[in-house]
C-alpha positions, -999 to 999 in steps of 0.1 A, spaced: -576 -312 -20 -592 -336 -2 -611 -366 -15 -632 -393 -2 -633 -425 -17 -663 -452 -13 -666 -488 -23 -702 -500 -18 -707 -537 -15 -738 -554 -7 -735 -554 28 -704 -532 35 -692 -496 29 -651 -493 26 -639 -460 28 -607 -439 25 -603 -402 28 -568 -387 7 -549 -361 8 -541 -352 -24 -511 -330 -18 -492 -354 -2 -511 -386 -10 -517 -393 28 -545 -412 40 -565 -390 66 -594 -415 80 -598 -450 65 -625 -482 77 -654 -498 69 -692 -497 80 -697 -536 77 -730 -561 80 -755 -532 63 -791 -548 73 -788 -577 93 -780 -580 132 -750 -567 150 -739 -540 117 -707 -519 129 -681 -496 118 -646 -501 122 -619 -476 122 -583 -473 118 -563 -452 136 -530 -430 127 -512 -453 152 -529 -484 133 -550 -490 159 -587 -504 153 -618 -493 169 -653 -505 164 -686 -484 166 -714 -508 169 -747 -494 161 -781 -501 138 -773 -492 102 -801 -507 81 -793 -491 49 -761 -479 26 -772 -439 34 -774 -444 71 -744 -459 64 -725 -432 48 -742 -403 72 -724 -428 96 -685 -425 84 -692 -391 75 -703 -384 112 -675 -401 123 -644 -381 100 -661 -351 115 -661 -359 153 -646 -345 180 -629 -380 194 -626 -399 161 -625 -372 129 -597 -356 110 -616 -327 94 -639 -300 112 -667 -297 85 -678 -318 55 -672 -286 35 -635 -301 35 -638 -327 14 -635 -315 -20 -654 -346 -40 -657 -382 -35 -649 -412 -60 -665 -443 -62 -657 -478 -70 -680 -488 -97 -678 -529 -107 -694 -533 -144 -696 -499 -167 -703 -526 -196 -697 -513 -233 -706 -479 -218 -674 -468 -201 -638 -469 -210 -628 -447 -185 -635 -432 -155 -663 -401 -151 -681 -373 -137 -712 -378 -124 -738 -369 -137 -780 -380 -145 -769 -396 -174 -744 -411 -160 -763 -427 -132 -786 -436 -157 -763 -459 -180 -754 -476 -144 -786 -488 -136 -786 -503 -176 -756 -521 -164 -772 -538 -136 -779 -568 -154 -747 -574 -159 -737 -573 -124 -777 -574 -102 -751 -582 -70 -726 -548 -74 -735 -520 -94 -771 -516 -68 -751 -511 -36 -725 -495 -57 -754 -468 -71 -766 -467 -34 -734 -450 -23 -738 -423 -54 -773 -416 -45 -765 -410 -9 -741 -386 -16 -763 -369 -38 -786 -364 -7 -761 -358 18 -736 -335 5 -758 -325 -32 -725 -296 -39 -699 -323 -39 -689 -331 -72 -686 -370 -77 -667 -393 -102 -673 -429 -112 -643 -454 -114 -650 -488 -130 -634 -521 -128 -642 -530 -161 -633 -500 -177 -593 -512 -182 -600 -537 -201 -621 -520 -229 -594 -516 -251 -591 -560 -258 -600 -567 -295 -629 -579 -300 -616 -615 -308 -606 -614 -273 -636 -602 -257 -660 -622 -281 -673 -656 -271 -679 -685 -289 -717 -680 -289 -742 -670 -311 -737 -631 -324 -770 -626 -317 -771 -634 -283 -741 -606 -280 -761 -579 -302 -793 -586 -275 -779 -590 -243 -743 -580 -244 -725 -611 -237 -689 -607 -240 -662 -607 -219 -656 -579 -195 -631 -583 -171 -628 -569 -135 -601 -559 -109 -591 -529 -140 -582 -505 -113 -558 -526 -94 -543 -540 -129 -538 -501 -138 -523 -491 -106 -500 -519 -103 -484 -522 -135 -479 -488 -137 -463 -487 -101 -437 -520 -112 -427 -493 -146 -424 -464 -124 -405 -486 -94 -387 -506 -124 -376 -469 -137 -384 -485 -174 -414 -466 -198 -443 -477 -192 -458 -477 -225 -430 -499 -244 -434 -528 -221 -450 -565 -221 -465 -568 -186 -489 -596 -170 -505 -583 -138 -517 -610 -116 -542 -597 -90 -545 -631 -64 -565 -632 -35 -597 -644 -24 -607 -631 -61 -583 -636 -88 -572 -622 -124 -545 -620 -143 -541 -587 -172 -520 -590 -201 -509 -551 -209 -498 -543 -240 -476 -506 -244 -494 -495 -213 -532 -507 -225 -552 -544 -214 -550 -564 -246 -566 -598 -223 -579 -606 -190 -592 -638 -175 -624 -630 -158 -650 -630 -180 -687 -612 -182 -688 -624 -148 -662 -624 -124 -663 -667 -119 -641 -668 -152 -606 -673 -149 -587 -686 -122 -592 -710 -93 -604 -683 -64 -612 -682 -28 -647 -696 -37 -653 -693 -69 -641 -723 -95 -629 -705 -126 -629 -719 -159 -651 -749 -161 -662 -768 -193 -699 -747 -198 -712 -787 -204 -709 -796 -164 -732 -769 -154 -762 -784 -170 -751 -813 -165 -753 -812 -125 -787 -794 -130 -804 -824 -143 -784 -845 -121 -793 -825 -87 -823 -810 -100 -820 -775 -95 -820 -743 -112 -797 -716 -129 -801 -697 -95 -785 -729 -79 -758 -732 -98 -745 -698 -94 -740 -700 -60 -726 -734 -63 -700 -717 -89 -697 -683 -66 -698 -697 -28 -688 -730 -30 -663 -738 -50 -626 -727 -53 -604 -732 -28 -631 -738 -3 -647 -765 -26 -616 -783 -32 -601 -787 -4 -633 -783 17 -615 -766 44 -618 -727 42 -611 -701 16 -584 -685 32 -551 -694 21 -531 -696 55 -558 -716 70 -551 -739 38 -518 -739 45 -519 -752 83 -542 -780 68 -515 -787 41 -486 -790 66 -511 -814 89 -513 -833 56 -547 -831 45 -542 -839 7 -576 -821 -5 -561 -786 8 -525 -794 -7 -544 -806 -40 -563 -769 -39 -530 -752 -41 -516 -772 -69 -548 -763 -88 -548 -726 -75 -507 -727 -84 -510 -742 -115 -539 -718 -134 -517 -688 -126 -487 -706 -145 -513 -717 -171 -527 -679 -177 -488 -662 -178 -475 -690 -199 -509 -680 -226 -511 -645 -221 -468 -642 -225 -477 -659 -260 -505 -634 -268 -478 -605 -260 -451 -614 -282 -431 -623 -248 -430 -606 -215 -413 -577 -196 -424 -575 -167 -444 -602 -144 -462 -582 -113 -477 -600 -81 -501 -580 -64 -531 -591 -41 -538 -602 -6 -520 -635 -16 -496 -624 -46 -483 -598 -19 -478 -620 8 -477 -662 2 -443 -663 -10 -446 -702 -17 -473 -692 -42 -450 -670 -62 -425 -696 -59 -449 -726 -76 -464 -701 -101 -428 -691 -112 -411 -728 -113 -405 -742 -142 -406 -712 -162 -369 -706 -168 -375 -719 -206 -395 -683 -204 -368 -663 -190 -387 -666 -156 -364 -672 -124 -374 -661 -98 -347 -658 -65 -357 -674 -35 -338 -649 -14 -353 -617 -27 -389 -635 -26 -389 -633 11 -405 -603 15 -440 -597 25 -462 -569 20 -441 -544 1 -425 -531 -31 -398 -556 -41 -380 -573 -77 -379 -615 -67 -369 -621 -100 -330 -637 -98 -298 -616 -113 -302 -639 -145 -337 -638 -153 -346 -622 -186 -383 -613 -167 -383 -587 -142 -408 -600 -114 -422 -580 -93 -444 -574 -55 -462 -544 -62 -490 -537 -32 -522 -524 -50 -540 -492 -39 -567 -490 -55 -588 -462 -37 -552 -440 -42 -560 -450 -83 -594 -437 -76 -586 -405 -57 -561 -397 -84 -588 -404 -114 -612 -380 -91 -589 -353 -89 -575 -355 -128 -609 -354 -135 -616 -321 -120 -587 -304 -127 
């Protein structure tokens, strides 16, 4: 069976075809810069080569008809006819209260997505986009919804609840959600299975670090906490985004710059973080030239960045009783070795050591925890279109 998987953002289309017999990824790229000057799509190769098709893609179903023109071609495509791919799963960033797991779609289902686009107006649109172009493009195909949020329905509700009026929870929802539920799913079960330990009779903290952050707290295989929050600012210091901030200091720099809720949130979303901090970039190995040319702002960034992940494992080892298992995952918990190394020191008192030896590995599934360490820690790589793909095909069997 072979499955397509999509991941609409606002402006860019990721997708991966599988093959679910053998797990083997067919076709895989991106159509990126949707609407604005100088949109392409880039594709890699089976030799891991890139190419890039430039061309005018204004909208996310010229777009799809796009990839799906290029997975059939001559010169680029893997299949002969679109009557090869069996269905085709989508990423799906806020399901709200609605879904606690992933789904078939259907009218109703599309339906109960477009309720949730208050809760995410930048995601679930371009997100829907992608199901409704299907819909038109290839009607026969069955589809399936995958959410990030849906993961981490299973918190207790004095978890999830905020410390605000009940009322303003019965009328608009306001809770926590949590995002990044696919990757914390995939990965945790991936350290059990790599670990050879049952999955379900564990204590596991998932940190997913990268440009966007969270950290999981699983419980006998289901999330009991997470750090984002309705939104995905909450939490931990990110690429651009600050994290936990005391709710006072936003109106505070409203009336002292004068602007508006809309202001703020892109201060919050786009300008803060890593990038705010240090005021050099977001990317971490950009931060890191600046750090060894000893600019203190971007060293002072990755103490803050360093210091929230301890922060979060040390809280969310206390909400589980103790801890199993401690997974890195992520564009930076997969790669920055020194940033497992600072979130792990001092940690011993835990049963956290990690060994500097076995931590210098980049990219791939490894234990860095040391001989003596009562806490297995662990590089897991997420896949989270594979977690997707495998949903999708669960689902129609």
């Amino acid at each position: 069976m072979k499955i397509l998987v999509l991941n609409c953002g606002s402006s860019s289309i990721k997708y991966k075809l599988l093959d679910m017999s053998t797990n083997a990824t067919l076709a895989q790229g991106g159509v990126e810069k949707i609407g604005l000057t100088g949109s392409f799509l880039k594709l890699t190769l089976p030799n891991g080569d890139k190419v890039i098709l430039e061309g005018e893609i204004l909208e996310h179903q010229t777009g799809i008809e796009y990839i799906l023109g290029v997975i059939t071609s001559e010169k680029y495509g893997c299949i002969k006819s679109l009557s090869e791919i069996d269905a085709v799963g989508h990423r799906v960033v806020h399901g709200g209260e609605k879904f606690n797991s992933s789904v078939l779609i259907n009218d109703e289902v599309i339906q109960k997505i477009i309720e949730c686009i208050d809760l995410a107006p930048l995601h679930n649109p371009p997100n829907l986009n992608g199901i409704l172009a299907i819909k038109e493009l290839m009607p026969n195909v069955p589809q399936v919804g995958v959410f990030d949020t849906a993961f981490h329905q299973t918190m207790p509700d004095y978890a999830y609840m905020y410390g605000l009026p009940y009322s303003l929870y019965e009328k608009y929802a306001i809770r926590r959600y949590g995002f990044h539920g696919t990757s914390h799913r995939y990965v945790s079960e991936k350290a059990c299975q790599f670990l050879n330990i049952p999955y379900e009779k564990q204590r596991i903290i998932t940190c997913h670090i990268g440009n966007g952050a969270s950290i999981a707290a699983i419980k006998n295989g289901v999330s009991i906490d997470t750090s984002m929050g309705m939104t995905p600012v909450e939490g931990l210091l990110m690429g651009t985004r600050c994290g936990d901030v005391d709710a006072g200091v936003l109106t505070y720099i409203m009336e002292k710059e004068n602007v508006g809720s809309q202001a703020v949130s892109t201060i919050v979303n786009k300008y803060s973080g890593v990038l705010g901090v240090s005021g050099v970039s977001s990317d971490m190995r950009e931060i890191e030239t600046a750090v060894s040319e000893g600019n203190g702002r971007a060293e002072l960034s990755l103490k803050i960045y360093a210091y929230k992940i301890k922060k979060y494992i040390g809280a969310y080892s206390a909400v589980l009783g103790g801890l199993d298992v401690l997974v890195f995952t992520g564009g930076v918990g997969e790669n920055q070795m020194s940033m497992r190394k600072a979130a792990c020191e001092g940690m011993e008192f835990m049963g956290i050591q990690i060994d500097d030896a076995a931590n210098n590995t980049r990219g791939k599934e490894a234990i860095v925890s040391h001989s003596e360490s009562k806490v297995k820690i662990t590089v897991i790589p997420t896949d989270e279109e594979l977690m997707i793909a495998q949903d999708t095909l669960s689902l129609l069997n």
